[in-house]
ZAMARGU-4260 file (C-alpha; in steps of 0.2 Angstrom, whole numbers, plus 5000, padded with zeros to 4 digits):
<rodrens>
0) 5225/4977/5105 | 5220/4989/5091 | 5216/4983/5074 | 5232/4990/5067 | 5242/4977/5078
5) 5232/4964/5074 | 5238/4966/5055 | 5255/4957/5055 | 5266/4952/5042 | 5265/4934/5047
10) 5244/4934/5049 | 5245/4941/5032 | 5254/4927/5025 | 5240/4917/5029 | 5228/4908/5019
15) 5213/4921/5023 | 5227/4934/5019 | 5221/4942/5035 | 5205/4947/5029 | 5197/4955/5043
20) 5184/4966/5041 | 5170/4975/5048 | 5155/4981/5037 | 5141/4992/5040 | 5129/4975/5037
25) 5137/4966/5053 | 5131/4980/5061 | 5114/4978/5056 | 5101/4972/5069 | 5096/4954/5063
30) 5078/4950/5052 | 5064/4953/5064 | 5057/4938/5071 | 5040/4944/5070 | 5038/4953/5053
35) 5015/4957/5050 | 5014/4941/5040 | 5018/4932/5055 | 5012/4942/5066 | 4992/4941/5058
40) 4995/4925/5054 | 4981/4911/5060 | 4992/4896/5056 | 5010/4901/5061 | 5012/4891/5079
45) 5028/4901/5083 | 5020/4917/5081 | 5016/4917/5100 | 5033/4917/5106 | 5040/4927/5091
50) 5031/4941/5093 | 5028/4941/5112 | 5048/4948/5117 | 5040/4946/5137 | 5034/4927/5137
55) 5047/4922/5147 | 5043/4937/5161 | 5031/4930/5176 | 5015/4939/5177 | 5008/4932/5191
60) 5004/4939/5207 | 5006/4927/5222 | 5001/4941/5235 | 4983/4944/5227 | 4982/4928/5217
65) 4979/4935/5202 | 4987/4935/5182 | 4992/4953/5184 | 4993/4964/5166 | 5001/4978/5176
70) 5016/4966/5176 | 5017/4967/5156 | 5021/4979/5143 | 5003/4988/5134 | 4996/4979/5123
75) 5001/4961/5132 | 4990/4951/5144 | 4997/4938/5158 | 4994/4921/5153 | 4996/4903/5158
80) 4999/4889/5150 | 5005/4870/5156 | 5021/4863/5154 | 5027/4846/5155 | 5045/4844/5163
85) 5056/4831/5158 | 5051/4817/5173 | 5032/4818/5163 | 5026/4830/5179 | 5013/4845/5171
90) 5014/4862/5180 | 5008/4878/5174 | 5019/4894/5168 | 5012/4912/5167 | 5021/4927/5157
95) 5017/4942/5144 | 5008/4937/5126 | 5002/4948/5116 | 4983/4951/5117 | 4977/4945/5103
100) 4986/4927/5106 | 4973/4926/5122 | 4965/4909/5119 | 4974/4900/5103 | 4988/4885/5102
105) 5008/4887/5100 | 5026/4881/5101 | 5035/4882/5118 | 5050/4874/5119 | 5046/4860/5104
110) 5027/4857/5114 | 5012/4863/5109 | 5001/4872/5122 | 4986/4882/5123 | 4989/4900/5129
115) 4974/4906/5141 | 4973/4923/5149 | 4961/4924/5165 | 4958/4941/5162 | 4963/4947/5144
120) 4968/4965/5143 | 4957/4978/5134 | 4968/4985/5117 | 4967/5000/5114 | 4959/5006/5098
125) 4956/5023/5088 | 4939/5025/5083 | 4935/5032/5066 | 4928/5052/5066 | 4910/5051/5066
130) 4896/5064/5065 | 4890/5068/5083 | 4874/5063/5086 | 4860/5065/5100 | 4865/5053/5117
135) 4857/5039/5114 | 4843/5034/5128 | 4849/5026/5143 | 4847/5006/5144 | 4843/4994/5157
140) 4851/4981/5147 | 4866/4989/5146 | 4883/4980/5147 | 4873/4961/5140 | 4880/4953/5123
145) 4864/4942/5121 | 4847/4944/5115 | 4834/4943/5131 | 4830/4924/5125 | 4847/4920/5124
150) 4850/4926/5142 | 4836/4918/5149 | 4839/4902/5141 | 4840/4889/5157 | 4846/4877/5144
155) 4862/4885/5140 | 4873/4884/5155 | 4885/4895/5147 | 4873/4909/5147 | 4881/4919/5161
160) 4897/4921/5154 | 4892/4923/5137 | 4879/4935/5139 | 4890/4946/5154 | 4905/4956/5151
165) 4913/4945/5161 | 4928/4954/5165 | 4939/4953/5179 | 4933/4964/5194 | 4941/4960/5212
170) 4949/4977/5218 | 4969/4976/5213 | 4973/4981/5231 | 4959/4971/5242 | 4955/4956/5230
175) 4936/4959/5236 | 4923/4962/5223 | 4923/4979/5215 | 4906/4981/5207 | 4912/5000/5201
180) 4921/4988/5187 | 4903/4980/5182 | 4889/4988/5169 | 4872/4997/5178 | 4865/4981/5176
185) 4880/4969/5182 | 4886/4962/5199 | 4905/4958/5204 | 4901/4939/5206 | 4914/4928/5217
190) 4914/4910/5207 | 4926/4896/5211 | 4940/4890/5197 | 4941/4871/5198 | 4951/4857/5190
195) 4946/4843/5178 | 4942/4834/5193 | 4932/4848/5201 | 4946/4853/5214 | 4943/4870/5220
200) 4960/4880/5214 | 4955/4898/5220 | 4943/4909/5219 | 4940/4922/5205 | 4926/4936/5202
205) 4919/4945/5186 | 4905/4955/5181 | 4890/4946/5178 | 4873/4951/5172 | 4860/4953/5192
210) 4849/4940/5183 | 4862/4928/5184 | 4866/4931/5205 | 4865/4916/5214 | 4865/4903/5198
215) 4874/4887/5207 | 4875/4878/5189 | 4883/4889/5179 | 4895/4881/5166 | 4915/4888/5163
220) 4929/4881/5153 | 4948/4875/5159 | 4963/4870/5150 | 4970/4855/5159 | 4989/4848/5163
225) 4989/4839/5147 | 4983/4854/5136 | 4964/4846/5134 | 4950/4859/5137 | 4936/4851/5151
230) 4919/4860/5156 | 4917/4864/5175 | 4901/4868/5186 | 4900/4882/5198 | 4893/4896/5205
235) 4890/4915/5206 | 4888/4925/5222 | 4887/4942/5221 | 4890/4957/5233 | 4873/4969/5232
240) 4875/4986/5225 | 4870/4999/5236 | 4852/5005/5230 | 4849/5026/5224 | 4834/5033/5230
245) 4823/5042/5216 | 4818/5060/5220 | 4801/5065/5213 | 4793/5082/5215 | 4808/5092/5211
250) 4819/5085/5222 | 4837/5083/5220 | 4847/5070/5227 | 4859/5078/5241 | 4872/5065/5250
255) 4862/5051/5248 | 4844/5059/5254 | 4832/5068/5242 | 4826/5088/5247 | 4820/5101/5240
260) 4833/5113/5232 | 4840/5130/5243 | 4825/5142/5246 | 4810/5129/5242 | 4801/5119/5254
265) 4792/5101/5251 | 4772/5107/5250 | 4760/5090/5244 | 4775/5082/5237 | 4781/5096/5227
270) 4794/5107/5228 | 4789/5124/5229 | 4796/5144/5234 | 4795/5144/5253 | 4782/5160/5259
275) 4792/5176/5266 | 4781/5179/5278 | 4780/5196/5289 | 4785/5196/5308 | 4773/5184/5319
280) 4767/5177/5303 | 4769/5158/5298 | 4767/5149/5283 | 4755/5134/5279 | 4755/5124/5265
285) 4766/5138/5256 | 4753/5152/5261 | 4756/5165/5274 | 4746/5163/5289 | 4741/5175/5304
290) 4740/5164/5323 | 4721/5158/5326 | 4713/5174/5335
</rodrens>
């Protein structure tokens, strides 16, 4: 019925006197839940599922076993965290959180948990206008977020994935090792993620520095059922990068072999203008011979 109807002699005889009325402020979209104090905030333990509208959305990818971002809106990484049903039972959930909630503690349904992402996304930022300098010179130690004695420190068994990039680098379609994800000086390493109790639960590959290729005592972190952090050992293997041959003498690299660029010819190691030599001449060492005789 139309609101004209719905005015009645007998509804406004009422005690509301048939108030009924629509204003422009019903209307209004309600507070937001996540306003920048909340949002920034270090302490508020709802932030997480305040300001993260995707939480509830699954992320992960049961055909490539892996916590996919691509599932998620930008700025949002897949994550896990555990939940505890109501028979006591522990079991892992994955959905959308904002980035920079990767790693910290919140609410979920009146428990806290700890929200991890396996492989956090990159955000996005703008840098600020700078004056263009000269490229800087080329590093072997690129891609390394360690000082060399703190990579080579056999005591710290968190050196690898301190000291690597460490991101996520299987291949989205194949789920084999990708090094073309991996700094100059980094390997895509297949490591095993393992429980509390050191039960394999799959296995997962990031960029590690070559140093570290083959380390069988490296040390990760895991957040178990209960919400408790525990240490795990394991190890790296990595998939070899195929080598580049360096040219010398003016050579250029040409579909993986090194010559001599078009018109020059190879003499003593050197790259030099190949002789035009005359009818029944040939050329030696880049000089125009005669036949003996």
């Amino acid at each position: 019925m139309g609101w004209a109807q719905y005015r009645t002699a007998d509804f406004a005889a009422t005690d509301d006197q048939g108030t009924c009325s629509l204003s422009l402020s019903d209307l209004a979209a309600e507070a937001s839940l996540c306003p920048d104090s909340k949002k920034n905030s270090l302490t508020d333990l709802n932030r997480q599922k305040d300001c993260s509208p995707k939480l509830s959305q699954s992320c992960y990818d049961s055909t490539t076993y892996r916590f996919a971002n691509s599932k998620c809106p930008s700025g949002n990484s897949c994550a896990r965290w555990i939940e505890t049903g109501a028979n006591g039972a522990s079991f892992y959930l994955d959905g959308c959180l904002l980035t920079q909630y990767c790693g910290t503690t919140g609410n979920y349904k009146g428990r806290t948990v700890q929200f991890d992402c396996p492989n956090p996304a990159t955000t996005p930022t703008t840098p600020p206008p700078v004056t263009p300098a000269p490229p800087p010179v080329a590093s072997t130690r690129q891609g390394t977020r360690c000082t060399l004695q703190q990579e080579d420190d056999v005591n710290n068994k968190k050196r690898a994935p301190t000291c690597s990039s460490f991101r996520a680098c299987a291949n989205p379609t194949t789920n084999q090792p990708d090094n073309s994800s991996c700094e100059a000086n980094e390997s895509c390493a297949k490591y095993a993620w393992k429980g509390s109790s050191g039960t394999v639960y799959a296995y997962q590959h990031a960029c590690v520095l070559q140093k570290y290729c083959g380390l069988q005592d490296a040390s990760l972190s895991g957040w178990d059922f209960d919400g408790s952090r525990y240490d795990y050992t394991t190890g790296f293997e990595c998939t070899a990068r195929p080598t580049t041959p360096t040219c010398s003498g003016g050579q250029v690299l040409t579909a993986g072999v090194c010559q001599c660029p078009a018109g020059q010819r190879l003499v003593g190691g050197q790259c030099q203008a190949a002789a035009t030599c005359l009818p029944a001449q040939f050329a030696v060492g880049g000089v125009c011979s005669c036949p003996p005789g």
